[in-house]
DSSP file (Angstrom, degrees, kcal/mol; ACC not computed):
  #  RESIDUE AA STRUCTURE BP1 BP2  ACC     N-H-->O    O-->H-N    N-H-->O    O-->H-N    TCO  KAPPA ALPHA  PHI   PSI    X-CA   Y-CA   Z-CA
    1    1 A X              0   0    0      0, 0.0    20,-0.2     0, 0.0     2,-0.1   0.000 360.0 360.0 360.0 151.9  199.6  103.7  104.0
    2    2 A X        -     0   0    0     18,-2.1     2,-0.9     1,-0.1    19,-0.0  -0.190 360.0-151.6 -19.6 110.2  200.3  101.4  106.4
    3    3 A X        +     0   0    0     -2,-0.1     2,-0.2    99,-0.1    -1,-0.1  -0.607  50.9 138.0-102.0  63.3  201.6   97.8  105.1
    4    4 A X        -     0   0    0     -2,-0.9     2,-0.3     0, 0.0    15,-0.0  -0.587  62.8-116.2-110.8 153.2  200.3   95.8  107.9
    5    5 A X        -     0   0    0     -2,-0.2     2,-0.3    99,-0.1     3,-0.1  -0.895  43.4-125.7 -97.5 132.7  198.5   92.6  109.0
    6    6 A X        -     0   0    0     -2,-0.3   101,-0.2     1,-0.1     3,-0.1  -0.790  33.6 -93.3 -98.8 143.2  194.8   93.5  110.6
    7    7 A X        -     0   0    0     -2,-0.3     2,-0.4     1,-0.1   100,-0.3   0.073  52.0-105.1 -27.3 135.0  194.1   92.2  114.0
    8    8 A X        -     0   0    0     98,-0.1     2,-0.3    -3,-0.1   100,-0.2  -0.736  43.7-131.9 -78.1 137.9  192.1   88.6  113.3
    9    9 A X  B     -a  108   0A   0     98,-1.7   100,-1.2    -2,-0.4     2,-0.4  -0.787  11.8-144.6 -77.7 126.6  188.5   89.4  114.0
   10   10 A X    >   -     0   0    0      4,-0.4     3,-1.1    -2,-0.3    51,-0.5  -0.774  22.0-113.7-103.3 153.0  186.5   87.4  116.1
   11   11 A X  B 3  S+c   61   0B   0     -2,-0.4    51,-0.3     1,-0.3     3,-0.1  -0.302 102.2  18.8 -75.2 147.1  182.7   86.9  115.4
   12   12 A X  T 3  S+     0   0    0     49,-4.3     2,-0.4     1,-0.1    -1,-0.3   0.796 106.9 108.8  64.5   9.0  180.3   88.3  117.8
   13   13 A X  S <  S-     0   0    0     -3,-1.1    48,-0.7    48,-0.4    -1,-0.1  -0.993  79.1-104.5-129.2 132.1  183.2   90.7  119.3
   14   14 A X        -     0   0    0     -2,-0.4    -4,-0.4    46,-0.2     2,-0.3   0.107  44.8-159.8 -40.5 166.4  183.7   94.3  119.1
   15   15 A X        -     0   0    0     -6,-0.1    44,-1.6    -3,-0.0     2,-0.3  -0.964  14.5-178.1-164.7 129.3  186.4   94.7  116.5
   16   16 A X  E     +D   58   0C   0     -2,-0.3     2,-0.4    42,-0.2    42,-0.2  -0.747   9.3 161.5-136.3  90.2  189.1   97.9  115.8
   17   17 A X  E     -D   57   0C   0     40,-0.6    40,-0.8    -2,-0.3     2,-0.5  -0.796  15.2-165.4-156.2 136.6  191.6   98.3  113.3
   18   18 A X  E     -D   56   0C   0     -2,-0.4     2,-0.6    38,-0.2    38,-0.2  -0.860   3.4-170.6-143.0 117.0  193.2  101.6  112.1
   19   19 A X  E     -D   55   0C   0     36,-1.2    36,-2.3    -2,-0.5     2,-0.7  -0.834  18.8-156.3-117.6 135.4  195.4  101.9  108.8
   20   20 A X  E     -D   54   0C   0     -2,-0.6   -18,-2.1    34,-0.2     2,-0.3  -0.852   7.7-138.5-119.4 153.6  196.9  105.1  108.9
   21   21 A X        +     0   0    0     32,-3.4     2,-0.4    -2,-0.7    -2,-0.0  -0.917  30.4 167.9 -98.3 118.6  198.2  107.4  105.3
   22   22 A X        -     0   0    0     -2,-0.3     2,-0.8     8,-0.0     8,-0.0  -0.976  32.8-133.6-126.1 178.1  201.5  109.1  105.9
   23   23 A X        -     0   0    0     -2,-0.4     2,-0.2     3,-0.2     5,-0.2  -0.893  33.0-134.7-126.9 108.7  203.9  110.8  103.0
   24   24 A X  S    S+     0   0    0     -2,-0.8     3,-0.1     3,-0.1    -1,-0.0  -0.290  85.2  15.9 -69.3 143.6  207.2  109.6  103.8
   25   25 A X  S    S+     0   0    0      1,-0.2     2,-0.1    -2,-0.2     0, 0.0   0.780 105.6 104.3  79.8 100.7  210.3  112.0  103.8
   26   26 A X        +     0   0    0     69,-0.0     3,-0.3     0, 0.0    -3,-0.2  -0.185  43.4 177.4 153.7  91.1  207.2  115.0  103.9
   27   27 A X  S    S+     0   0    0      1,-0.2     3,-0.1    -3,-0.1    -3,-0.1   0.110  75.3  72.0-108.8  48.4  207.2  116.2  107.5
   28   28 A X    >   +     0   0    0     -5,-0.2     3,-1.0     1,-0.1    -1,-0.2  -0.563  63.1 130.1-119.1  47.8  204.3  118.8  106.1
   29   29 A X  T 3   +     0   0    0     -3,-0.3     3,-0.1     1,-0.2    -2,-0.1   0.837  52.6  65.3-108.8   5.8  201.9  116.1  105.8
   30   30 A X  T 3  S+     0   0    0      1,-0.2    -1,-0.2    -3,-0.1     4,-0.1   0.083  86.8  74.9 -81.5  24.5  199.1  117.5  107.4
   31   31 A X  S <  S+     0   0    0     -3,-1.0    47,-0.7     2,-0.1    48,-0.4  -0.521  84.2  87.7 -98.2  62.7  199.0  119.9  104.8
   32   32 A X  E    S-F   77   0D   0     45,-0.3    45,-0.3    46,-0.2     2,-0.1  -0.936  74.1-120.7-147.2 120.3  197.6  117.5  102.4
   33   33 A X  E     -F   76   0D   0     43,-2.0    43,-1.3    -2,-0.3     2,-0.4  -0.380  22.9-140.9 -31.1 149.8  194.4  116.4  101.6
   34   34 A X  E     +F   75   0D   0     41,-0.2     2,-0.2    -2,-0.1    41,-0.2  -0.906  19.1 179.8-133.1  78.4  193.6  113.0  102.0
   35   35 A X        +     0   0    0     39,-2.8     2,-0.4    -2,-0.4    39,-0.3  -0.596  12.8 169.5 -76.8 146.8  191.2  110.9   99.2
   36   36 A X        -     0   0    0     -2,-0.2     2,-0.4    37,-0.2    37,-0.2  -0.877  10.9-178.7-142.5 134.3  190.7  107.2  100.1
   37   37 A X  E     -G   72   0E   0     35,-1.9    35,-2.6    -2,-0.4     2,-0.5  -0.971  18.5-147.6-117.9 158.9  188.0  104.4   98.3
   38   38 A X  E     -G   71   0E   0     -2,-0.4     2,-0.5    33,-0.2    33,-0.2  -0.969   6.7-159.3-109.9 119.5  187.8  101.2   99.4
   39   39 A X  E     +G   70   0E   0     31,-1.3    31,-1.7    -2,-0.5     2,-0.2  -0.989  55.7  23.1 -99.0 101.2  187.0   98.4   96.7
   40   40 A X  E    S-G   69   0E   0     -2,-0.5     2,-0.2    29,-0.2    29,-0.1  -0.745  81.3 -53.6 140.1-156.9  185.5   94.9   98.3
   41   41 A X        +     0   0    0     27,-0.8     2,-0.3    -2,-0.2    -2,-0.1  -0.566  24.6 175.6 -99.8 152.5  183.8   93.2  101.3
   42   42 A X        -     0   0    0     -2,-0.2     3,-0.1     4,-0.1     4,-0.1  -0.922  45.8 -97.0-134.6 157.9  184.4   93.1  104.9
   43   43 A X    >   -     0   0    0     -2,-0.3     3,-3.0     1,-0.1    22,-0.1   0.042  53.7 -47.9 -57.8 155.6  181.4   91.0  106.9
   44   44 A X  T 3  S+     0   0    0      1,-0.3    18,-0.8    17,-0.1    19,-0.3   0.238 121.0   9.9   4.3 119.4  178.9   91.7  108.4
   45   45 A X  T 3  S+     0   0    0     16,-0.2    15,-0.7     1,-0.2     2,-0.3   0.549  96.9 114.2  68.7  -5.2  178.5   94.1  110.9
   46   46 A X  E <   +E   59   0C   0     -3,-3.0     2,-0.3    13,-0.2    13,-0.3  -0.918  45.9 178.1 -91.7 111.7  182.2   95.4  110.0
   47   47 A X  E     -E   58   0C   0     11,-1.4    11,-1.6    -2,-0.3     2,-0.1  -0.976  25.1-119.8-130.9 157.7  182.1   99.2  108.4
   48   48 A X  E     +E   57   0C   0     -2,-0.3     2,-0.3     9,-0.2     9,-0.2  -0.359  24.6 176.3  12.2  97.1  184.3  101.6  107.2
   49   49 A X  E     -E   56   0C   0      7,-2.2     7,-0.7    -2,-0.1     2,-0.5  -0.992  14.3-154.6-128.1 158.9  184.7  104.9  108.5
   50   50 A X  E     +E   55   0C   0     -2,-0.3     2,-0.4     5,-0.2     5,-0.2  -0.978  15.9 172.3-126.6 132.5  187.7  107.7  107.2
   51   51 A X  E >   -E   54   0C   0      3,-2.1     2,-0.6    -2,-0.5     3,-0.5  -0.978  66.6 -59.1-126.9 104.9  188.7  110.3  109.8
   52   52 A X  T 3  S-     0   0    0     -2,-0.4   -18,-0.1     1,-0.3   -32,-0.0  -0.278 117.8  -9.5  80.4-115.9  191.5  112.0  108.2
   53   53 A X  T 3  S+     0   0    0     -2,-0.6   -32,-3.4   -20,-0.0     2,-0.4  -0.131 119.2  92.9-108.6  41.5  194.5  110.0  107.2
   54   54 A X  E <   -DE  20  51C   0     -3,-0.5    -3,-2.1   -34,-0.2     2,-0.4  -0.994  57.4-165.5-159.2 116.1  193.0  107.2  109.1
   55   55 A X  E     -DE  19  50C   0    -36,-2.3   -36,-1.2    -2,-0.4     2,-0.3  -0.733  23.3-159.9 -98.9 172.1  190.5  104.2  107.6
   56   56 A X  E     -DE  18  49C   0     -7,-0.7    -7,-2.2    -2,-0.4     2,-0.4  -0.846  18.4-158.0-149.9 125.8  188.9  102.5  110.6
   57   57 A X  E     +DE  17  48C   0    -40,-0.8   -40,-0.6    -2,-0.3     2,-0.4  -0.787  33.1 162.9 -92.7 142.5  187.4   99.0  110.5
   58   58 A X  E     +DE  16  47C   0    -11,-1.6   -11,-1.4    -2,-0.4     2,-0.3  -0.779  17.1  63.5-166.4 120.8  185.1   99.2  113.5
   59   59 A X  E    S- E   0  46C   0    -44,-1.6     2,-0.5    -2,-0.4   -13,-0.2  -0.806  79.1 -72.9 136.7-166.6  181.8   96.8  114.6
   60   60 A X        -     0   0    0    -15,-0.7     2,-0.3    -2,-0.3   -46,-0.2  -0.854  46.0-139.4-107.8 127.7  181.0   93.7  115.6
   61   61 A X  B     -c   11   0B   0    -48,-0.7   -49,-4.3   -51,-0.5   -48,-0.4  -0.675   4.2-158.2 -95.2 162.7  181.0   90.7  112.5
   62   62 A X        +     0   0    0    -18,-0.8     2,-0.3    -2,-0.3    -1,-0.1   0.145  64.4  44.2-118.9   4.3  178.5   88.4  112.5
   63   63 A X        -     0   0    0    -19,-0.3   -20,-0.1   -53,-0.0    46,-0.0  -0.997  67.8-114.6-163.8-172.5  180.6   85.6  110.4
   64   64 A X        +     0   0    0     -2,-0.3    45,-0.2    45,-0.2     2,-0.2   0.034  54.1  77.4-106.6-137.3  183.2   84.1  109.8
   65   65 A X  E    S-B  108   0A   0     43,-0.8    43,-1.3   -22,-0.1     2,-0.3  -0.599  70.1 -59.6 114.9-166.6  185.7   84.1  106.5
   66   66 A X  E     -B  107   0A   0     41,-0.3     2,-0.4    -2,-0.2    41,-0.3  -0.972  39.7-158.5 -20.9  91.2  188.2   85.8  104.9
   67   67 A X        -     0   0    0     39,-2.9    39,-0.5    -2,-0.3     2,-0.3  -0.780   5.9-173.3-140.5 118.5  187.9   89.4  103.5
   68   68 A X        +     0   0    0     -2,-0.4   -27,-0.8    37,-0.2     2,-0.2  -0.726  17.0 159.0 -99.9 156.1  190.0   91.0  100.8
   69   69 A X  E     -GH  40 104E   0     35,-2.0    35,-1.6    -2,-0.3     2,-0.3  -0.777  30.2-129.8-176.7 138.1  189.7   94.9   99.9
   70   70 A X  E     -GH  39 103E   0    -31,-1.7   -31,-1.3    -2,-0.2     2,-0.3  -0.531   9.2-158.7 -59.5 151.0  191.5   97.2   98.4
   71   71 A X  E     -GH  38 102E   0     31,-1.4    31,-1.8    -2,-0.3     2,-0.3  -0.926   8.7-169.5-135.2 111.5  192.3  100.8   99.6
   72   72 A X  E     -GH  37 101E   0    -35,-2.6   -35,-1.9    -2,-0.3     2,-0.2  -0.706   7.5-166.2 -96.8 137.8  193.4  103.7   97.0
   73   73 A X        -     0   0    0     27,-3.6     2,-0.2    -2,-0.3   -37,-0.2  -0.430  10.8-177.6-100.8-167.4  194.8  106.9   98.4
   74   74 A X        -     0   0    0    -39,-0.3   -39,-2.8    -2,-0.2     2,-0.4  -0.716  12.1-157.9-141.6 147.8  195.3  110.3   96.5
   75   75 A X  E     -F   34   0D   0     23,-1.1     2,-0.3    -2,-0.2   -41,-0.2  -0.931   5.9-170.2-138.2 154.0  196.9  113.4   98.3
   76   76 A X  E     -F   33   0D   0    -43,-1.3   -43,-2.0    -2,-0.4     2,-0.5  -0.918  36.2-107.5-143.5 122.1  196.6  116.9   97.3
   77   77 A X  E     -F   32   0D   0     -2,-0.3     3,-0.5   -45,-0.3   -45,-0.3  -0.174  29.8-168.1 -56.8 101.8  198.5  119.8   98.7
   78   78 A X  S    S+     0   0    0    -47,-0.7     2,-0.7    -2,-0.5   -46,-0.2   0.959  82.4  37.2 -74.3 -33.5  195.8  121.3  100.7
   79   79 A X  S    S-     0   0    0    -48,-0.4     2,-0.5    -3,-0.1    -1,-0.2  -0.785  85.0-144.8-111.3  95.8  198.0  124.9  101.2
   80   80 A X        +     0   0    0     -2,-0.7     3,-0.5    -3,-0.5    -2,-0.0  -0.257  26.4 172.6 -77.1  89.9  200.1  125.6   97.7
   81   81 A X  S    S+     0   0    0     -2,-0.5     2,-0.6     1,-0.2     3,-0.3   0.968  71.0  50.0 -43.4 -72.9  203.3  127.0   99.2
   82   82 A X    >   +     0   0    0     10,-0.2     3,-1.2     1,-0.2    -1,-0.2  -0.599  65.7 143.7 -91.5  48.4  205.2  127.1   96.0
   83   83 A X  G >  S+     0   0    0     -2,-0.6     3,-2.3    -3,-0.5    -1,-0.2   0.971  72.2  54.5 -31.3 -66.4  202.5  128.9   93.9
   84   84 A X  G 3  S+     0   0    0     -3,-0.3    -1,-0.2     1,-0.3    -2,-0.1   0.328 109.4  42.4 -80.4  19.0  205.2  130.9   92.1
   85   85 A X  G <  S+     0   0    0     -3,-1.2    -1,-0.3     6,-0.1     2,-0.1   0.318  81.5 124.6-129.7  20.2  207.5  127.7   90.8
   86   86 A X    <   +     0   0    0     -3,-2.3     2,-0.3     5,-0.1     5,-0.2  -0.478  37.9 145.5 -73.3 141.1  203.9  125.5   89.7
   87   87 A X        -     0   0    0     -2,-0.1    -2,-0.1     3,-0.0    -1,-0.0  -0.839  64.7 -86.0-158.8-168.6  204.7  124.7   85.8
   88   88 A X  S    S+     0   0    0     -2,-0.3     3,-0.1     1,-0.1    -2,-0.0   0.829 130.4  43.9 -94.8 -23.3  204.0  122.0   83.6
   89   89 A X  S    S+     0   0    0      1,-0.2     2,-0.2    -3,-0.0    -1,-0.1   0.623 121.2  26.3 -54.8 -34.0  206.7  120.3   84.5
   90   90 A X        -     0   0    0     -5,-0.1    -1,-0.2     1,-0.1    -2,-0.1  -0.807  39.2-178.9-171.4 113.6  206.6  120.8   88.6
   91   91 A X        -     0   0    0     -2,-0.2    -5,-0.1    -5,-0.2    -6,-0.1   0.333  39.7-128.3-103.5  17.0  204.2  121.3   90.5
   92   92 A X  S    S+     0   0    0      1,-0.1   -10,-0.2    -7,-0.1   -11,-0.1   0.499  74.3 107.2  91.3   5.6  206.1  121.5   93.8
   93   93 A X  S    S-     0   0    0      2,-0.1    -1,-0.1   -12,-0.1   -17,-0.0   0.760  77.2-125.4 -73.5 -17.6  204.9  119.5   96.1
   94   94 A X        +     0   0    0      1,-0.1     2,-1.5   -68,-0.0     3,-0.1   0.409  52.8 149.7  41.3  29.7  207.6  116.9   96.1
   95   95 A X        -     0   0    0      1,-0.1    -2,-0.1   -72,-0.0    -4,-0.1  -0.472  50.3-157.6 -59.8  60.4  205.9  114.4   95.6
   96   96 A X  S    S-     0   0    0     -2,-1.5     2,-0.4     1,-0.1    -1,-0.1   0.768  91.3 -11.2  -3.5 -56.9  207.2  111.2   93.6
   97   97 A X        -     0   0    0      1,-0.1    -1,-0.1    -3,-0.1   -23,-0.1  -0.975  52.1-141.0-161.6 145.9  203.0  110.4   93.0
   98   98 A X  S    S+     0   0    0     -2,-0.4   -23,-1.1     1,-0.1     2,-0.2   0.831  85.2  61.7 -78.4 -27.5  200.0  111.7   94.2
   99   99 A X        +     0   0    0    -25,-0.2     2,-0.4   -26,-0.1   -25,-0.1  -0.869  50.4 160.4-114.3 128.9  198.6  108.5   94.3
  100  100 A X        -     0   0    0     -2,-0.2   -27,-3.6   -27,-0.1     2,-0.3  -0.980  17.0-157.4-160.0 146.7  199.1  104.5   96.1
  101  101 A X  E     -H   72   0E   0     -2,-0.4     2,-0.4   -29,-0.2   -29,-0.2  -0.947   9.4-172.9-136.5 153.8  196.9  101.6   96.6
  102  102 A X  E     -H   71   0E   0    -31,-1.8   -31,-1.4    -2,-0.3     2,-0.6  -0.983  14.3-144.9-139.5 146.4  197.8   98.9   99.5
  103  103 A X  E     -H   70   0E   0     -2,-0.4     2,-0.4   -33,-0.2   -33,-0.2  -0.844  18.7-177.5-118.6 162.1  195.7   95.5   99.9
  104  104 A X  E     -H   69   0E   0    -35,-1.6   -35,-2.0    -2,-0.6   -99,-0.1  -0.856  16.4-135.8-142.6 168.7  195.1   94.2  102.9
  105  105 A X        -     0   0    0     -2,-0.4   -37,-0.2   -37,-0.2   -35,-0.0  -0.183   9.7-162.4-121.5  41.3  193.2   90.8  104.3
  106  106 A X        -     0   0    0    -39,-0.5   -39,-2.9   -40,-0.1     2,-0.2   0.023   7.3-163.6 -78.0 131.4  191.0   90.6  106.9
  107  107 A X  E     - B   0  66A   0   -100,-0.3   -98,-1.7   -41,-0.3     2,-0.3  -0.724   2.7-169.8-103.5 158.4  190.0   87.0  109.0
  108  108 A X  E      aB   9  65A   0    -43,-1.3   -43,-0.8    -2,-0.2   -98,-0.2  -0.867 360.0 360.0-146.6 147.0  187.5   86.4  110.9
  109  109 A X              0   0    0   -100,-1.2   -99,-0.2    -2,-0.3   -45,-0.2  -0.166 360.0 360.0-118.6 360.0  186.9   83.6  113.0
């Protein structure tokens, strides 16, 4: 995911932010599922959306603060290429971990 600073938000203003999942060294990575949860707040009038490999911040907040949250990914190889070399050892995606969490900060003003 994305290791990034989100845009400061201003209160009472539309607001847009986009953290996008890719799997580096992987140029098959839209053959992957894509999990994400989000753990914590954003304000008011801020949601959440996931389209794809893509979280979204999107509305207008209605105060002001600081807003921490996590975001966990998980990937799954949505088309199993390498059926015939899957074992208990390797399962062939190449994948280092199926799994990564990034935290991020959100202001508002």
């Amino acid at each position: 995911m994305d290791d990034k600073r989100l845009v400061t938000a201003l209160v009472d203003n539309f607001y847009f932010d986009e953290i996008r999942a890719d799997i580096k060294n992987e140029p098959r990575d839209n053959s992957y599922y894509y999990y994400f949860s989000i753990d914590g707040d954003l304000p008011r009038g801020l949601e959440f959306f996931i389209d794809y490999r893509s979280v979204i911040i999107e509305g207008t907040p209605l105060e002001t603060g600081i807003y921490n949250f996590t975001i966990r990914l998980s990937v799954e190889q949505a088309n199993d290429y390498y059926e015939e070399c899957e074992n208990q050892l390797n399962d062939c995606d190449g994948l280092c971990d199926d799994t990564t969490l990034q935290r991020y900060r959100l202001v508002v003003q």
